[in-house]
C-alpha positions in Angstrom: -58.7 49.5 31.2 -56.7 47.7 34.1 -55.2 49.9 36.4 -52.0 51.5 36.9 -50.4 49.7 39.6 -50.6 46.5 37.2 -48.7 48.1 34.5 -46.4 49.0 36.7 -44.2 52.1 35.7 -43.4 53.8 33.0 -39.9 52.6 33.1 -40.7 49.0 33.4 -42.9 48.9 30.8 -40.8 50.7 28.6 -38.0 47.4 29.5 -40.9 44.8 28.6 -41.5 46.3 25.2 -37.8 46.5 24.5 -37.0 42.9 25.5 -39.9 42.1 23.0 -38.5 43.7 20.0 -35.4 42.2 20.9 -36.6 38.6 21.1 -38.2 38.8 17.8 -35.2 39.9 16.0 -33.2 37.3 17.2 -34.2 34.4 15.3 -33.1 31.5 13.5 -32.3 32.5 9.7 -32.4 29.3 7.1 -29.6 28.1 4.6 -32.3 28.8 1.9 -32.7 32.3 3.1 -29.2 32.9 3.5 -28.2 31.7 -0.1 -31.4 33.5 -1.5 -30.1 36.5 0.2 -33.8 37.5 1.2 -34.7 40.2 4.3 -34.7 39.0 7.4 -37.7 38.1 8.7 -39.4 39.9 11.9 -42.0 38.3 14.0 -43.6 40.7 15.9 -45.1 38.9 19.0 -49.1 40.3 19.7 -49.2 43.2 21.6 -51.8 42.5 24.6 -55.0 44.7 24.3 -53.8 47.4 26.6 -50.9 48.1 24.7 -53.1 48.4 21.3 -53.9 52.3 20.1 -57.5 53.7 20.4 -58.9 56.0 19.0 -59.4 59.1 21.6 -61.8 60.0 23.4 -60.5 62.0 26.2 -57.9 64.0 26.5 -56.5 61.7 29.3 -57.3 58.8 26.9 -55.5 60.3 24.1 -52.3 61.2 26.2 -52.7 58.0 27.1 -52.2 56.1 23.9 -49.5 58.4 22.6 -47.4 57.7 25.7 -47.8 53.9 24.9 -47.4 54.4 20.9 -44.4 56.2 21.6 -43.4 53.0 23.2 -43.8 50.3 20.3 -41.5 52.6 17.8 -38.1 50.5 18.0 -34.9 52.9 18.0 -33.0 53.1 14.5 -29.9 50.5 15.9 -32.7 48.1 16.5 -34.4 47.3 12.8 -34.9 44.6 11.4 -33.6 45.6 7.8 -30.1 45.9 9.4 -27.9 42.8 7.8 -25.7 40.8 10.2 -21.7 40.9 10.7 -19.2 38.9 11.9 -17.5 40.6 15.1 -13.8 38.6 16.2 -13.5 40.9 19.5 -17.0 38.7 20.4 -15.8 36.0 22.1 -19.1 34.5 22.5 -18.8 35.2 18.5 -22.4 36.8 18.2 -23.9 39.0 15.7 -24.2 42.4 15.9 -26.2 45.0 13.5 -25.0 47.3 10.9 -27.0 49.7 8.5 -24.8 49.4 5.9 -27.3 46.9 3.7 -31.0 45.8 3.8 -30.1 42.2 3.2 -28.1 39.7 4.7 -25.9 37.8 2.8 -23.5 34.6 3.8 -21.4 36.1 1.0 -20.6 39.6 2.6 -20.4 38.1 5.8 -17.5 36.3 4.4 -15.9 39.6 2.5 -16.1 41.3 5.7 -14.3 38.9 7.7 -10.5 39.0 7.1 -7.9 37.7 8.9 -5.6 40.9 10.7 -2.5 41.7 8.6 0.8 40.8 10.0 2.2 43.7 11.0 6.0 43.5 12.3 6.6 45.7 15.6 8.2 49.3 14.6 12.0 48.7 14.6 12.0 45.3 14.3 11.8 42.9 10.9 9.2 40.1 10.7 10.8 36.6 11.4 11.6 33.9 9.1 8.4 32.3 10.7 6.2 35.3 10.1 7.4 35.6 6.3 6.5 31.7 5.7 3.2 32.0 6.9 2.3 35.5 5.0 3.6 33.8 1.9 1.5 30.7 2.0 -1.3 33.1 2.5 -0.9 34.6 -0.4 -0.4 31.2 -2.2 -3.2 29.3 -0.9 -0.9 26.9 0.9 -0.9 25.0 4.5 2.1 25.9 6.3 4.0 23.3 8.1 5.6 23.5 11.6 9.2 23.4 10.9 12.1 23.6 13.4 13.8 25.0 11.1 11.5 28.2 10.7 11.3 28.6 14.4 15.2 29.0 14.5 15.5 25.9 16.5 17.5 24.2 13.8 19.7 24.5 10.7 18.0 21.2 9.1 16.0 21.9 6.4 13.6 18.8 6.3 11.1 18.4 3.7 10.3 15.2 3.5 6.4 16.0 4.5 6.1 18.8 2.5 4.4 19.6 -0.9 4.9 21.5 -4.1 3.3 24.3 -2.6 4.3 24.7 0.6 8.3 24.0 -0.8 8.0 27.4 -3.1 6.9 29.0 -0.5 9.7 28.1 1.7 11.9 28.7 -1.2 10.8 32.4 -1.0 11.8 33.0 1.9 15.0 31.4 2.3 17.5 34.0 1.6 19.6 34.2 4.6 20.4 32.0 7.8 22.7 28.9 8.1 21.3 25.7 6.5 23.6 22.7 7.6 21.4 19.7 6.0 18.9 19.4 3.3 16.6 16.4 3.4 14.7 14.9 0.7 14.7 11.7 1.2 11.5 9.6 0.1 9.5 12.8 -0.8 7.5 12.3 -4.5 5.8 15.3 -4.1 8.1 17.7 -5.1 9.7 18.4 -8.7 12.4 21.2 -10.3 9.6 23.8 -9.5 10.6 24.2 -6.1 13.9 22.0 -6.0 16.0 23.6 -8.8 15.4 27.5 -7.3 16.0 25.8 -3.6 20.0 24.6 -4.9 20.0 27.6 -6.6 20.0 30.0 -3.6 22.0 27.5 -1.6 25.0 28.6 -3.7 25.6 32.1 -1.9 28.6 32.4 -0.5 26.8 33.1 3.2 24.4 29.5 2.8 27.2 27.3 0.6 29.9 27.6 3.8 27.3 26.2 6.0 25.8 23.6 4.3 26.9 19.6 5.0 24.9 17.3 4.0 22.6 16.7 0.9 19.9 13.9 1.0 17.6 13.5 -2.5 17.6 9.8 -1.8 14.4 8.8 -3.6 13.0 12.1 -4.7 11.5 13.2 -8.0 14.4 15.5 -8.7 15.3 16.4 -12.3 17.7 17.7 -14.3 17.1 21.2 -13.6 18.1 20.1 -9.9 21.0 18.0 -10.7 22.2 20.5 -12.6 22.5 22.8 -10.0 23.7 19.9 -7.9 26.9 20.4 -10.1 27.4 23.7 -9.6 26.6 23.4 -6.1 29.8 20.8 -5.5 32.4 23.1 -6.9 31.6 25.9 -4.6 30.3 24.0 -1.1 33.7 23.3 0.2 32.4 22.3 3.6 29.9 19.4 1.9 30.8 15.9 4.1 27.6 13.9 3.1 25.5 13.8 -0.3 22.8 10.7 -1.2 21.4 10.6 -4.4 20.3 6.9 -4.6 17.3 6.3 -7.0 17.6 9.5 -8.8 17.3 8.9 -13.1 20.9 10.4 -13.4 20.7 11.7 -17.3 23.6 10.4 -19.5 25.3 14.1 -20.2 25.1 14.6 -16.5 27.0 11.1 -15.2 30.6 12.4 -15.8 29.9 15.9 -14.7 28.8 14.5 -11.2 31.0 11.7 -10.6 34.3 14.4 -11.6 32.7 17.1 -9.0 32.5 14.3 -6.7 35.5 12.5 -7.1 37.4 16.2 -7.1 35.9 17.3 -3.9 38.4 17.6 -0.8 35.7 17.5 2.0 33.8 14.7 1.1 33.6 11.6 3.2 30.2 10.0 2.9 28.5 9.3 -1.0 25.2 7.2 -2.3 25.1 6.7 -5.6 23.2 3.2 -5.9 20.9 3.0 -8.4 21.1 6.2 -10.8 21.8 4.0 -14.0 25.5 4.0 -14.1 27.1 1.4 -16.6 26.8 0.5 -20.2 27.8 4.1 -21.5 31.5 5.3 -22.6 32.1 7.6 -19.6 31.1 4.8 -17.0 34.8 3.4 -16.8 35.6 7.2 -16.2 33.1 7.3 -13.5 34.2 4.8 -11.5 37.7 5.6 -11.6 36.7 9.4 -10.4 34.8 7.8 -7.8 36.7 5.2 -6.2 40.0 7.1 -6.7 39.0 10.3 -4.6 41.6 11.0 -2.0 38.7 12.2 0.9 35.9 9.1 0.7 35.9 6.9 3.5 32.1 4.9 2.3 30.9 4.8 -1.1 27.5 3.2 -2.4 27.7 2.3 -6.2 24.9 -0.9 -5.2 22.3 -1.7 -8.0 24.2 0.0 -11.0 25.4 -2.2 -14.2 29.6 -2.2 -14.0 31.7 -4.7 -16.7 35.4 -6.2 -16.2 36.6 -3.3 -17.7 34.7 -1.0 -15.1 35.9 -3.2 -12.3 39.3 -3.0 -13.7 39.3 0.7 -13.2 38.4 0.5 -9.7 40.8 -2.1 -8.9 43.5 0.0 -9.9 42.5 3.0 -7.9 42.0 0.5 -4.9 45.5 -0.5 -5.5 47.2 2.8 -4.6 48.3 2.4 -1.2 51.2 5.7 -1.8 50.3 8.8 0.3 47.4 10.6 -1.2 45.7 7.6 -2.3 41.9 6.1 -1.7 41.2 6.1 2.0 38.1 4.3 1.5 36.9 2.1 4.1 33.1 0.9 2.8 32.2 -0.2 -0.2 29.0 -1.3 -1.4 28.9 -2.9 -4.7 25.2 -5.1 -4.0 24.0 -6.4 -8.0 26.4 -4.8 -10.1 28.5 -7.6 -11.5 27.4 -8.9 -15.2 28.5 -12.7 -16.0 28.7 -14.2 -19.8 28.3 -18.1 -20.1 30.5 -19.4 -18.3 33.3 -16.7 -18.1 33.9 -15.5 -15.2 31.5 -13.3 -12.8 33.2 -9.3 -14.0 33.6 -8.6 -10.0 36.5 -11.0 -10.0 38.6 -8.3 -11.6 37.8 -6.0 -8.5 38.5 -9.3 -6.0 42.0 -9.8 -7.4 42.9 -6.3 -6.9 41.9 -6.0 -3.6 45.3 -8.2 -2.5 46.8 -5.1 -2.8 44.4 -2.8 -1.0 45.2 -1.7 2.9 42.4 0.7 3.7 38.6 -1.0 3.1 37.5 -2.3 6.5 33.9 -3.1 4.9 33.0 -4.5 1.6 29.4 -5.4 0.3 29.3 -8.1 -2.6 25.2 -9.3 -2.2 23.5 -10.4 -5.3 26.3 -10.6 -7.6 26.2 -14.1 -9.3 29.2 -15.1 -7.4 29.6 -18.7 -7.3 32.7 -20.7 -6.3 35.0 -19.0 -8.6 34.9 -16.0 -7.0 34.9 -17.5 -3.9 38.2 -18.4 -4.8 39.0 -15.4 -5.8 38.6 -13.6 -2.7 40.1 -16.4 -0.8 43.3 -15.8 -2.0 43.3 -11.7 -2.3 42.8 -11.2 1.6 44.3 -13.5 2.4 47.2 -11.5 4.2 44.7 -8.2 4.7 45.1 -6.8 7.6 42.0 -4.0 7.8 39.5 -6.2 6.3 37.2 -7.4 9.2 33.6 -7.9 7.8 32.4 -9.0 4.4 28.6 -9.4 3.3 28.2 -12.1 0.5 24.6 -12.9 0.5 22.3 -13.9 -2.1 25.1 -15.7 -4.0 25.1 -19.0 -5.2 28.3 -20.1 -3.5 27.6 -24.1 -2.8 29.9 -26.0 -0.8 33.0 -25.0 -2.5 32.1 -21.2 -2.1 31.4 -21.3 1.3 34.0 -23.7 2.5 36.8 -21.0 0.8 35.2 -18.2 2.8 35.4 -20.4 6.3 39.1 -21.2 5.1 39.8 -17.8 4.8 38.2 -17.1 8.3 40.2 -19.4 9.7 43.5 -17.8 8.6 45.7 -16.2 11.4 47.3 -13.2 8.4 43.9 -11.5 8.2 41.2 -9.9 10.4 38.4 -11.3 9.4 35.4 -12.0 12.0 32.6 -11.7 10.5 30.6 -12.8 7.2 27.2 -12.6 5.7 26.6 -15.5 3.8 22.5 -15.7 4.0 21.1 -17.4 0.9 24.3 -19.1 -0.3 23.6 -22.6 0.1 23.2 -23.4 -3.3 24.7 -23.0 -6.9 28.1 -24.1 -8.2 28.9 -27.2 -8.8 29.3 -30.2 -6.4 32.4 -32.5 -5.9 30.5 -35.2 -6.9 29.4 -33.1 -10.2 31.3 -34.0 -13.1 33.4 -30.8 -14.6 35.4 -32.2 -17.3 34.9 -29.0 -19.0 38.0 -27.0 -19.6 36.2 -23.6 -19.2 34.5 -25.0 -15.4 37.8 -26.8 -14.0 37.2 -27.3 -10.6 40.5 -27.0 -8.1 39.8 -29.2 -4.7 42.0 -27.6 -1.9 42.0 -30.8 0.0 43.0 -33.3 -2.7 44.1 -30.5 -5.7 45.6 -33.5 -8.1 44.8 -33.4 -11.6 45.1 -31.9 -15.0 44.7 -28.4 -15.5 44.5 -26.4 -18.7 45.5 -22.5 -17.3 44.9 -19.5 -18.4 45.9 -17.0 -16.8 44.8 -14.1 -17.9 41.6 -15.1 -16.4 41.1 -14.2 -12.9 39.7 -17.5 -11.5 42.7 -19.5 -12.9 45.4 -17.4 -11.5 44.5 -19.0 -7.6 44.6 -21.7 -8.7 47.5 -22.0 -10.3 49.1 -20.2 -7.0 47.7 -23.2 -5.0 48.8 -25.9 -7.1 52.8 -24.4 -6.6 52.9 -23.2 -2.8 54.5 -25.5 -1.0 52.2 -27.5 1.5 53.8 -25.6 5.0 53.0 -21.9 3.4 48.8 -22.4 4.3 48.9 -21.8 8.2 45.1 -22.0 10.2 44.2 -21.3 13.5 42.3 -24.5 14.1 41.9 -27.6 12.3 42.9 -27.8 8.3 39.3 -27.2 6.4 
């Protein structure tokens, strides 16, 4: 029996069978004894021989070996039976005991762990912030950092944002002051989460507010569009709406292009490809849209538009009384339809625009124009005073084409400066082509002799039957004679 002094004391002892007991419970516990949910295993270290109980002999002996057998019982917050729990006020994220359960189990550690609710302050509502991220909590959604959320803007932008995480925004969104509504580009949301959106946009304290619409390129339906409708006749302070690329139903064309073309506040409209054309109403269309009294730039680029269409515009481009169109730009890129070797439909809207004072900007790319319509133009702005840029690319003008828009460059009545003519180098036939065909007559500004067969009904033939009668001092350049 070794002596006291190399125990040491009571106390000390009593420490070094403690830190024992606690060494052996914290172990390393398996992932097939966590999903198997067995007991948690204890390895005792050996006890040295001291330590070990004998049977007594004394009664010094046995007072002896109850003192140390007192000393190996473990207290009850110590067994090993006790399952493990995680604590978030840890923040060296330990484990800590509990009683509750003889097992430990991954599964209870995860029931037990729940996020704190959020609770608003007494007197005081939740934000707009805290409401977004409770509800996508409770739909199993990601929330996105918004500006908009955080009060530091009245853009709604969701062009990152999915189906999920839109309802949820959609939830919330009851009050405050949305100016804008972006959608542009975003595939990932449908009417699920659009069509209740525009539907709660339409209270009187959100409609006053809001000023610009963007669904350029979205998948929004007709659920959406409907309520796109209803939206226009009650927004009175709407200034900007794109809808290019949406699949615009049939029934809901006229609709939209009468709440459009009736609206007082609007100045900036997209419509390029949404299927407009071939339908009864599209003549109707583009008359409501071209005529409106507040557009200043309209996009009607990659639709399908006849003479007849074009005819419709050309008259509303015509009005120059007070209360007429104050457009400025128009795009009109691949619209124009050509039969044989009629001419190209857009000349009907060309020939008009002789009588137009307000576009500044006009966008004819990709429509088949060759050097009829280049005469065409030639002689309708000629004398326009606002127009000052024109993009014609992508047509196959030729030599006669482009040398009628450099003529009509060169003229000191208009304020042309500049011209797009990328990609028009080619098409139409050449002077040295022969055109003995009535329907292809060819007039040559510099040496226009010949025989003509007229008529004028059609658009090409009435310049040049103007040029063949003006007397030679009426065509004035700056420079040299083209």
């Amino acid at each position: 029996m070794p002596s006291r002094s190399r125990l040491g004391t009571p106390s000390t002892l009593r420490r070094r069978v403690l830190k024992d007991r606690v060494s052996a419970l914290m172990i390393d516990v398996t992932s097939e004894q966590l999903s198997e949910q067995k007991p948690l295993p204890v390895q005792y270290k050996k006890l040295p021989g001291w330590a070990k109980e004998q049977k007594p002999a004394t009664s010094s002996s046995v007072s002896k070996s109850q003192s140390l057998t007192t000393l190996q019982v473990p207290e009850a917050s110590w067994r090993a039976e006790a399952p493990l729990r995680w604590s978030r006020s840890q923040e060296s994220k330990n484990f800590h005991r509990s009683t509750s359960s003889k097992f430990f189990s991954a599964t209870r550690v995860a029931q037990e762990w729940r996020e704190p609710p959020d609770v608003a302050l007494p007197g005081k509502p939740p934000s707009l912030e805290d409401r977004y991220v409770t509800t996508c909590r409770t739909q199993r959604a990601v929330p996105v950092p918004l500006s908009f959320l955080e009060g530091q803007s009245s853009k709604l932008d969701g062009r990152d944002m999915l189906e999920a995480q839109m309802m949820a925004l959609v939830d919330i969104v009851t009050d405050g002051r949305v100016e804008e509504v972006n959608m542009e580009n975003n595939r990932l949301v449908t009417d699920q989460s659009l069509a209740p959106l525009f539907q709660k946009l339409r209270a009187p304290h959100m409609r006053d507010s809001l000023r610009t619409i963007n669904l350029r390129h979205c998948r929004a339906g007709v659920n959406t569009l409907e309520m796109c409708v209803e939206l226009l006749s009650v927004a009175m302070n709407l200034r900007h709406v794109d809808m290019s690329g949406l699949q615009l139903a049939v029934k809901l064309q006229l609709p939209l292009c009468m709440g459009l073309g009736s609206h007082q506040t609007l100045e900036t409209v997209a419509l390029a490809g949404v299927g407009l054309g071939g339908t009864f109403c599209t003549a109707e269309c583009a008359r409501r849209l071209v005529g409106s009294v507040s557009f200043t730039s309209l996009d009607l680029s990659w639709n399908c538009f006849d003479g007849e269409d074009f005819q419709q515009m050309g008259k509303q481009l015509m009005q120059t009384k007070p209360g007429g169109s104050k457009l400025k730009k128009l795009y009109l890129d691949s619209t124009s339809t050509t039969v044989g070797n009629f001419d190209c439909s857009i000349s009907e809207l060309l020939e008009a625009l002789a009588y137009n004072t307000s576009l500044t900007f006009l966008s004819i790319a990709a429509n088949r124009i060759d050097f009829k319509p280049a005469l065409v133009l030639e002689d309708a702005l000629e004398n326009h005073s606002c127009m000052w840029n024109i993009n014609i690319s992508q047509n196959p003008l030729g030599i006669l084409g482009l040398r009628s828009i450099l003529r009509l460059m060169a003229r000191k009545d208009n304020d042309i400066r500049h011209f797009d003519a990328e990609g028009c180098f080619t098409g139409g036939p050449d002077m040295e082509e022969d055109v003995g065909d009535a329907a292809c007559q060819t007039f040559s500004f510099t040496n226009p002799g010949g025989r003509y067969k007229l008529q004028l009904a059609r658009p090409y033939h009435q310049p040049c039957f103007g040029c063949c009668a003006k007397p030679p001092n009426v065509t004035r350049f700056h420079g040299r004679d083209a």
